[in-house]
Rosetta silent file (secondary structure, phi, psi, omega in degrees, C-alpha in Angstrom):
SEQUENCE: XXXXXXXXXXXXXXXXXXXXXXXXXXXXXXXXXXXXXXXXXXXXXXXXXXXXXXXXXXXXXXXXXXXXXXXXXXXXXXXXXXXXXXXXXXXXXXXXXXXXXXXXXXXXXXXXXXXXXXXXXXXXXXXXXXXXXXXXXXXXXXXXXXXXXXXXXXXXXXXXXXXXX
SCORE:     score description
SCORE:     0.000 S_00000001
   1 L     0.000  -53.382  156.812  -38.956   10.713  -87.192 S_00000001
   2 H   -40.085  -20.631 -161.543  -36.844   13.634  -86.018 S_00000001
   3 H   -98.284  -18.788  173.849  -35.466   11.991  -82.967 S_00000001
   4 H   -79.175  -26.784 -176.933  -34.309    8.898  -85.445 S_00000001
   5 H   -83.038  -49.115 -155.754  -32.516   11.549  -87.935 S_00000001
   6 H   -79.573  -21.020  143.252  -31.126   13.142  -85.084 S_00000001
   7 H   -10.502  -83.265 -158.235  -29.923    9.666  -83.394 S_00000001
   8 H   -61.194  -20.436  179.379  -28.255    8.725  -86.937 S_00000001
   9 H   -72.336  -55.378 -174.337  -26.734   11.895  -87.719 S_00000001
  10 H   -59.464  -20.337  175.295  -25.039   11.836  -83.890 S_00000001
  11 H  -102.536  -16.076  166.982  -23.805    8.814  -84.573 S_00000001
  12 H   -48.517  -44.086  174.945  -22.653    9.416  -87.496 S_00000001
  13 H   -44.176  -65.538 -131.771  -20.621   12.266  -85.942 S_00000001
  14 H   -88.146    4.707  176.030  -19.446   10.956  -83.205 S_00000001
  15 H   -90.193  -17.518  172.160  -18.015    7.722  -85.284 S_00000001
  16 H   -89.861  -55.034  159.526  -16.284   10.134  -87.868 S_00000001
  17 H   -53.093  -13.822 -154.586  -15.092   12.223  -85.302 S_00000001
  18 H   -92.894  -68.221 -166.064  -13.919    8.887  -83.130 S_00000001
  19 H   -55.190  -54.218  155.806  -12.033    7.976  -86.402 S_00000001
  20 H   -24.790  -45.767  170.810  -10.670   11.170  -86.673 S_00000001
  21 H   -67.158  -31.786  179.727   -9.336   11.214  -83.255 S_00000001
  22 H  -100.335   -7.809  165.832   -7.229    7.936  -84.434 S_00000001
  23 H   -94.249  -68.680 -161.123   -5.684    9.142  -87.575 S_00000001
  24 H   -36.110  -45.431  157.630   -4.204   12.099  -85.463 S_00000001
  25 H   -76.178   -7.361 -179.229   -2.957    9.661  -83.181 S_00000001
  26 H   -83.018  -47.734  178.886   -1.555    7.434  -85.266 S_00000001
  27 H   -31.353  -54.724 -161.740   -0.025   10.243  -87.045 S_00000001
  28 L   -71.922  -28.410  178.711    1.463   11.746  -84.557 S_00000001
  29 L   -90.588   -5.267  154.412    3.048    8.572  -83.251 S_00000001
  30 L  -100.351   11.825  161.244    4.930    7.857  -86.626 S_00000001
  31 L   -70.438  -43.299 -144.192    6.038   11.595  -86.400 S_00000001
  32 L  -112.319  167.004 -167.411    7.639   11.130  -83.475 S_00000001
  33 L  -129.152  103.991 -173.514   10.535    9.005  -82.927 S_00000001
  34 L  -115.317  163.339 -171.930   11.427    6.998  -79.397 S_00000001
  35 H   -49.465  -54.010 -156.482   14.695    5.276  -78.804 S_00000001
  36 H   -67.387   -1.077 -174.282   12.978    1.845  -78.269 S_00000001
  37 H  -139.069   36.177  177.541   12.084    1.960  -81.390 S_00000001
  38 L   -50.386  131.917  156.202   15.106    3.288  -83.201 S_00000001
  39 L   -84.758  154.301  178.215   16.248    1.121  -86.234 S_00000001
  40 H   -27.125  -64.727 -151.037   20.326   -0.068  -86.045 S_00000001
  41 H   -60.739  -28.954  153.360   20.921    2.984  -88.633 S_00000001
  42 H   -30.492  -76.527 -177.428   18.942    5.142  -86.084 S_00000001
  43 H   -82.215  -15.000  158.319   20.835    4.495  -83.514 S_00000001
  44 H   -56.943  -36.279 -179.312   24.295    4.636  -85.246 S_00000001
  45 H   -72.414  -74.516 -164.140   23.406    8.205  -86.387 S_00000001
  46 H   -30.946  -46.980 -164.193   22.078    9.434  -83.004 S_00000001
  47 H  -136.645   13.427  150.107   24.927    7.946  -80.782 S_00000001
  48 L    97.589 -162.654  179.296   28.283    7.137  -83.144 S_00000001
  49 L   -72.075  171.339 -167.179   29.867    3.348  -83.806 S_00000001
  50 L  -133.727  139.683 -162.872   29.077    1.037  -80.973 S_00000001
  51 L  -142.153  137.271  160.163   31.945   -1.219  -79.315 S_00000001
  52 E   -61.298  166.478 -176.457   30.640   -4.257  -77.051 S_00000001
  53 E  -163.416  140.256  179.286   31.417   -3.588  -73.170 S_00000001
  54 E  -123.846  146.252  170.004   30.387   -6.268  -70.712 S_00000001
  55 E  -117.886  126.172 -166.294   29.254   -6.403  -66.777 S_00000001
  56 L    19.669  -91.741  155.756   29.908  -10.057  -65.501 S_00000001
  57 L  -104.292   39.697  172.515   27.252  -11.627  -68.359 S_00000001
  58 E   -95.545   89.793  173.526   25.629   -8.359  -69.137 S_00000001
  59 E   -74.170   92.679  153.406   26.101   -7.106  -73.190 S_00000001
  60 E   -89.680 -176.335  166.770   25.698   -3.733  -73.461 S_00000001
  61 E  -142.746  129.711 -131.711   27.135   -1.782  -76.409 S_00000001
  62 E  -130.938  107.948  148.546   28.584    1.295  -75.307 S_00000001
  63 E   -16.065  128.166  166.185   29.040    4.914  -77.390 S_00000001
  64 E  -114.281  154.766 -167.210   32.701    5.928  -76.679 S_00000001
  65 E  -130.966  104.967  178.328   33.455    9.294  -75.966 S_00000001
  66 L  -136.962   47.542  170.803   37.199    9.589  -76.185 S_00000001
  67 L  -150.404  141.764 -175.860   38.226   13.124  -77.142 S_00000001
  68 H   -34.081  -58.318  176.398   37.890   16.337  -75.300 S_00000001
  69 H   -31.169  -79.245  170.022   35.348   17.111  -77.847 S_00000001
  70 H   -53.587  -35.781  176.533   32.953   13.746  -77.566 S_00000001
  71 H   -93.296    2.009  179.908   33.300   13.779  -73.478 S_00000001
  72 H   -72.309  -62.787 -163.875   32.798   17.374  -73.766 S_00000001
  73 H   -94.183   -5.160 -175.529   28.994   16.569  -75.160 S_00000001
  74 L    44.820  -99.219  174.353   28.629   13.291  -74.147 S_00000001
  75 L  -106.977   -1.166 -144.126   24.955   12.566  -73.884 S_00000001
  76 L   -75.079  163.702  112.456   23.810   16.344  -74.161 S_00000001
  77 L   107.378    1.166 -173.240   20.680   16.849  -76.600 S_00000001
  78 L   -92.845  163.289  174.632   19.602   12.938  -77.303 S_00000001
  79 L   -53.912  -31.310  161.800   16.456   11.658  -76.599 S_00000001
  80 L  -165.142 -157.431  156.519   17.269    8.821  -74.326 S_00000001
  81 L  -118.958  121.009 -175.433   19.128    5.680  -74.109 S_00000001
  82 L   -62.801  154.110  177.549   17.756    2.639  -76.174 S_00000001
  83 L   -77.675  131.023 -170.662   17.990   -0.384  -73.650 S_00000001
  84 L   112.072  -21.160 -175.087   21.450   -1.982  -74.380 S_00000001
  85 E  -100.093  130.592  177.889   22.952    1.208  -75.019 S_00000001
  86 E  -117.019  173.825  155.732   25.530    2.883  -72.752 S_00000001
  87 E   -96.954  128.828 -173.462   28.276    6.236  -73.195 S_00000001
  88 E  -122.485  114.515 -165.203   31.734    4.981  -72.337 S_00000001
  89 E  -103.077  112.121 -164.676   33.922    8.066  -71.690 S_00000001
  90 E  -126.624  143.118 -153.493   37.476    7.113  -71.740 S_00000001
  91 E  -100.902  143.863  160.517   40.505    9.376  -70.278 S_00000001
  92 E   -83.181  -33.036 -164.905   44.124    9.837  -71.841 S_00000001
  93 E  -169.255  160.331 -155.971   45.268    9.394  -68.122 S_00000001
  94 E   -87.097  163.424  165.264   43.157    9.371  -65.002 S_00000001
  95 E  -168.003  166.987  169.929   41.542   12.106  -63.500 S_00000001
  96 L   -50.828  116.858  176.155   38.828   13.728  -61.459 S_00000001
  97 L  -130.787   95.838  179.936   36.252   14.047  -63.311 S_00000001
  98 L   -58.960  144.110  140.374   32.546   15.938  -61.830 S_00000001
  99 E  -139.433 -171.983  178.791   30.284   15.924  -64.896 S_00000001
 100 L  -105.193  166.641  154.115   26.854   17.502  -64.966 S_00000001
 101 L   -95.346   36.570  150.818   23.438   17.272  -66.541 S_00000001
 102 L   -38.016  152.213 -160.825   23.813   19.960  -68.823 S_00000001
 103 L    33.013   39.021  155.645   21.507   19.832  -72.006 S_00000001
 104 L   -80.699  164.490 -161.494   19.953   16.327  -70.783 S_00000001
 105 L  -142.890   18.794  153.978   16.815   15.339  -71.514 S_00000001
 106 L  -166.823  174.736 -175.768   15.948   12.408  -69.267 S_00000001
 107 L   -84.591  171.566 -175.200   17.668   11.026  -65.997 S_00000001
 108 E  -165.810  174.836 -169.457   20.761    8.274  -65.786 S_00000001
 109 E  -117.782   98.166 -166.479   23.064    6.544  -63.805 S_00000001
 110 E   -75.814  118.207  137.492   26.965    7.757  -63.999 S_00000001
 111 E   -99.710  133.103 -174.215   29.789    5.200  -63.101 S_00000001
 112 E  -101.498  119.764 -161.394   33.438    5.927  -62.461 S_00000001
 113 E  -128.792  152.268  173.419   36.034    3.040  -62.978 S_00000001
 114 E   -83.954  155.406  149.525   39.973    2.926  -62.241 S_00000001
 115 L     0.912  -76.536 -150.885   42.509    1.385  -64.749 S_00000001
 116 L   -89.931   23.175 -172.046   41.774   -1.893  -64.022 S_00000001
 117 L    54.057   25.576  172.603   38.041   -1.101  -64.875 S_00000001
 118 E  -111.308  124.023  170.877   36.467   -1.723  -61.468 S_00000001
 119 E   -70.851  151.145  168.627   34.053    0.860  -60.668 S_00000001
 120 E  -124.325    9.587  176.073   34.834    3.293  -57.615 S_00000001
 121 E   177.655  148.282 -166.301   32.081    5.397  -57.222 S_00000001
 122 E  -129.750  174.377 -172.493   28.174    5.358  -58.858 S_00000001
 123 E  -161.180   99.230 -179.568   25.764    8.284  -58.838 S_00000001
 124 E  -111.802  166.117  174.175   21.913    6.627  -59.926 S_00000001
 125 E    66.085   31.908  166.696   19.376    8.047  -60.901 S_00000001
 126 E   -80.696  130.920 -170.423   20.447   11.855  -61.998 S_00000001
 127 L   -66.847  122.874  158.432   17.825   14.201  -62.545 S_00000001
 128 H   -41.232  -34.404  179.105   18.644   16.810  -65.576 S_00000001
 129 H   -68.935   18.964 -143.529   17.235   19.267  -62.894 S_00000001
 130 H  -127.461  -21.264  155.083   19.862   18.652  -60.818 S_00000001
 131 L   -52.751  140.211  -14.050   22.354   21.055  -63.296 S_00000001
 132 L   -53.103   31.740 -150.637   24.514   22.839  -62.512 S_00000001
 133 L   -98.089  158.000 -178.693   25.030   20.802  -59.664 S_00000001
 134 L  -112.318  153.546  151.560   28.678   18.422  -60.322 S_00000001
 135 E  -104.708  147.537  165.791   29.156   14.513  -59.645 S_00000001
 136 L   150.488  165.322 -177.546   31.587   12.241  -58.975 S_00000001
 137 L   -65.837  158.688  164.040   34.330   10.826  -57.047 S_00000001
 138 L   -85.048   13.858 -177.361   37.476   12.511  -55.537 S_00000001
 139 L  -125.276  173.730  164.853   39.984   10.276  -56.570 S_00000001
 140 L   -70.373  135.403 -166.182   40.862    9.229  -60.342 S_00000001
 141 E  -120.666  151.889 -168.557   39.314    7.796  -62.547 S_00000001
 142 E  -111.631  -56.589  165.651   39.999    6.438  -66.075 S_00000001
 143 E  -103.316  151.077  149.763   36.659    5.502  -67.301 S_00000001
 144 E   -83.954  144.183  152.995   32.796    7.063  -67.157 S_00000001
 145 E  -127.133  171.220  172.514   30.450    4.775  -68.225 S_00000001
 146 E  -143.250  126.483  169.231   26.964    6.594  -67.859 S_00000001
 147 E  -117.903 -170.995 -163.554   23.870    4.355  -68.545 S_00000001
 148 E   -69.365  151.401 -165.164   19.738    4.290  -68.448 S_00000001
 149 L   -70.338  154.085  149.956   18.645    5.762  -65.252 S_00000001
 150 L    90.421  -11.786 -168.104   17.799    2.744  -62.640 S_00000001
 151 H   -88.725  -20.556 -174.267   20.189    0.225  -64.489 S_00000001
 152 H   -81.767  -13.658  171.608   23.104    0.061  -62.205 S_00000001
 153 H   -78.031  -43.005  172.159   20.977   -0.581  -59.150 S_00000001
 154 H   -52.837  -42.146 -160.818   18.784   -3.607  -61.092 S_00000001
 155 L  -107.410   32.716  171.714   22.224   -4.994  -62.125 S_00000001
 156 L    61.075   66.566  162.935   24.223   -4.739  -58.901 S_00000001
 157 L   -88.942  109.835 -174.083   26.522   -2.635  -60.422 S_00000001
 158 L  -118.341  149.164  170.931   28.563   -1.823  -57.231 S_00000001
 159 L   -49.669  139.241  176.923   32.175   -0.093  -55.986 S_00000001
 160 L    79.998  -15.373  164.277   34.810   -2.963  -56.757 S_00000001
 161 L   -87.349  148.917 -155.680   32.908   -4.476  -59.667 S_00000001
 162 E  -119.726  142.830  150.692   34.429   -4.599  -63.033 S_00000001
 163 E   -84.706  178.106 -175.182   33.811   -4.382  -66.594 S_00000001
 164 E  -156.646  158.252 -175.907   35.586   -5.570  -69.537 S_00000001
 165 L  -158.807    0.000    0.000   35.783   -4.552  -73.537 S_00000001
């Protein structure tokens, strides 16, 4: 008779503790907040208006960063990039432009485009650890675009290919 109370009791436990284990986790996963699962209003706070920007039949919708200020912080403190979303850094006139990971918080893939919006030089896959260190081409550039780590190699994005907005 003991070994049946102590049975029913254990299971008792370990099914209230089991349950227990899953309202923490659920909690904790509607605490927290990931990109993919940002609503529109979400992602409008987090990363500004959104302007389409296209690579051959690729729609992204691309952040613009076009004042010393906005290319000043770029990308610095958000959580990631929702898939579709890029930072499009735009120049009063070209120039060299290095940037860094400072304050990033996951890795990405930096492109550098001329005028006529043909990239001239890619950087994939930067590490946040990799600040201070700077990237980028030596000749001028007009545009940044900087996107999800890993996307310009899946989408050929290559020197001489162009975008358009």
């Amino acid at each position: 008779m003991a070994v049946k109370k102590f049975l029913i009791i254990s299971g008792i436990l370990l099914v209230s503790g089991y349950g227990f284990f899953i309202f923490l986790n659920n909690q904790s996963q509607t605490n927290s907040v990931s990109p993919s699962s940002m609503t529109e209003s979400e992602i409008q706070e987090t990363y500004g208006p959104l302007i389409p920007i296209y690579f051959g039949q690729v729609q992204m919708r691309a952040s613009v960063a076009d004042t010393d200020g906005e290319r000043q912080r770029g990308l610095s403190l958000t959580p990631s990039l929702p898939v579709g979303i890029v930072k499009l850094f735009v120049f009063d006139v070209p120039v060299v432009a290095p940037f860094w990971m400072k304050d990033m918080n996951y890795p990405i893939d930096i492109l550098w485009l001329d005028s006529g919006k043909k990239i001239i030089h890619v950087e994939s896959n930067l590490d946040p650890k990799t600040y201070p260190t700077t990237f980028g081409p030596t000749e001028p550039s007009l545009y940044v675009i900087e996107t999800p780590a890993g996307l310009a190699v899946r989408e050929g994005m290559n020197v001489g290919t162009s975008f358009t907005w």
